[in-house]
C-alpha positions as CSV (number, residue, x, y, z in Angstrom):
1,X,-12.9,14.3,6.4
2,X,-11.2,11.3,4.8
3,X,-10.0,8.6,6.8
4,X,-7.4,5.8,5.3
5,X,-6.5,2.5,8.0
6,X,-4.0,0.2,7.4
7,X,-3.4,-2.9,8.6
8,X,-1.5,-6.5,8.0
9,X,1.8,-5.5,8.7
10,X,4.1,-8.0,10.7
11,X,7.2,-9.7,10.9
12,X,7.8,-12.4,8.2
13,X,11.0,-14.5,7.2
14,X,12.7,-14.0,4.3
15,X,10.4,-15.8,1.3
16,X,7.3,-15.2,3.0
17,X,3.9,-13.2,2.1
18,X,1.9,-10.8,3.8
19,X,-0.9,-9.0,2.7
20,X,-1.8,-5.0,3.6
21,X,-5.5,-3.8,3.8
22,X,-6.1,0.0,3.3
23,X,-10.2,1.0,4.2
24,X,-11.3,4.0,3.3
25,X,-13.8,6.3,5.1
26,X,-15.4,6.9,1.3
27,X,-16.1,5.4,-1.6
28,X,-13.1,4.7,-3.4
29,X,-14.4,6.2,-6.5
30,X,-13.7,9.3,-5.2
31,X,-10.2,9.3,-5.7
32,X,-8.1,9.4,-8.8
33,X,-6.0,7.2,-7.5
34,X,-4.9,5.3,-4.4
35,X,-1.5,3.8,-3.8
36,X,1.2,2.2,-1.0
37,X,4.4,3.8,-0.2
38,X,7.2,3.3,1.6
39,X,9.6,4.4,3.9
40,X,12.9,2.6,5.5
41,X,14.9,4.2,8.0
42,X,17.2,6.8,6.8
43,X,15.6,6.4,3.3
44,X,13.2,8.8,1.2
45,X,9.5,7.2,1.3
46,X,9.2,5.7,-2.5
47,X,6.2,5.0,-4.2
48,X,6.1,1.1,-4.3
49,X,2.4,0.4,-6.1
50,X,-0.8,2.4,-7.5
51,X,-4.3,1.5,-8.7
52,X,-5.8,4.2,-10.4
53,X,-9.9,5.1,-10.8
54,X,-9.9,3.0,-13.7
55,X,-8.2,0.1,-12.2
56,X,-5.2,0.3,-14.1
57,X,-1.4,-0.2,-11.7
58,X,1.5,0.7,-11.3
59,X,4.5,-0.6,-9.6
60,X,8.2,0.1,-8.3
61,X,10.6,-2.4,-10.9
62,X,12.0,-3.4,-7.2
63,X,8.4,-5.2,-6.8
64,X,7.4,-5.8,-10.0
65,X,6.4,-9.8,-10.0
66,X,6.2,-10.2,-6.4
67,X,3.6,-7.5,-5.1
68,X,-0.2,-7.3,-6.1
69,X,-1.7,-3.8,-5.8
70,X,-5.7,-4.6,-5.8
71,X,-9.0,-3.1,-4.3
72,X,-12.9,-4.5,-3.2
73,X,-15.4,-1.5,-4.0
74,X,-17.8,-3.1,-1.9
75,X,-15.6,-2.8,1.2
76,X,-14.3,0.4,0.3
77,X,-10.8,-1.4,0.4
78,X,-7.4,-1.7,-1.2
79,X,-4.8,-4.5,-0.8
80,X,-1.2,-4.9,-1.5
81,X,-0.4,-8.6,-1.6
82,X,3.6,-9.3,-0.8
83,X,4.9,-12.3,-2.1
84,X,8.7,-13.7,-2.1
85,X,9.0,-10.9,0.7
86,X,12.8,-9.6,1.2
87,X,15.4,-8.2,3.9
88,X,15.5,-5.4,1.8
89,X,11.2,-5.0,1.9
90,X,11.5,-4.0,5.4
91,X,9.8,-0.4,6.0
92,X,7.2,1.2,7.0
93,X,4.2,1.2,4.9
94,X,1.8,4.0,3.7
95,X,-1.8,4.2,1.8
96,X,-2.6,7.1,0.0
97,X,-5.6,8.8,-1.8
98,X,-5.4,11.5,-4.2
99,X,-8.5,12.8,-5.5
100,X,-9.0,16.7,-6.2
101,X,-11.9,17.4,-3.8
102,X,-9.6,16.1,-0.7
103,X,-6.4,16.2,-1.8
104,X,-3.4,13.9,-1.1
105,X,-4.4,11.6,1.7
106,X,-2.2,9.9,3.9
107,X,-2.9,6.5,6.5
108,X,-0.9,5.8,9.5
109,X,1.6,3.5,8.6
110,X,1.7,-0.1,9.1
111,X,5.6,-1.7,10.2
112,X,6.3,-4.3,8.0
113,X,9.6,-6.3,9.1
114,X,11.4,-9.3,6.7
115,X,14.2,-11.1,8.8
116,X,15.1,-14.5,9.6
């Protein structure tokens, strides 16, 4: 059984940074690759950053220059670093690990709310 925990989300004003954690119950290595989502209400969850096995990321253009996907092997841990937050960032936030012995693995969410 794979665990993922998020945490970090908030409330933030407009302009403002936050930074997610997502700890896995393994070794990182052992998925292909591990990403963050999104979902808004009333909106489809996107795909909003990814960090694959060999470190190389991905991100939504709507984040691009603002959001750092990153990960600490030691702790088993992946970040996504929020910078020049907006209204528009508001959503609920997922972790996910895909690897083929476990499959598609989904955290809790983490509520992460940008408003003045």
């Amino acid at each position: 059984q794979v665990q993922l925990v998020e945490s970090g989300g908030g409330l933030v004003q407009p302009g403002g940074s936050l930074r997610l954690s997502c700890a896995a119950s393994r070794n990182i290595f052992a998925f292909t690759v591990m990403g963050w989502y999104r979902q808004a209400p009333g909106k489809q969850r996107e795909l909003v950053a990814s960090i694959a096995v060999g470190g190389s990321t991905n991100y939504a253009d709507s984040v691009k220059g603002r959001f750092t996907i990153s990960r600490d092997i030691a702790k088993n841990t992946v970040y996504l670093q929020m910078d020049s937050l907006k209204p528009e960032d508001t959503a609920v936030y997922y972790c996910e690990a895909s690897s083929p012995r476990y499959g598609d693995v989904w955290g809790q969410g983490t509520q992460v709310t940008v408003s003045s």
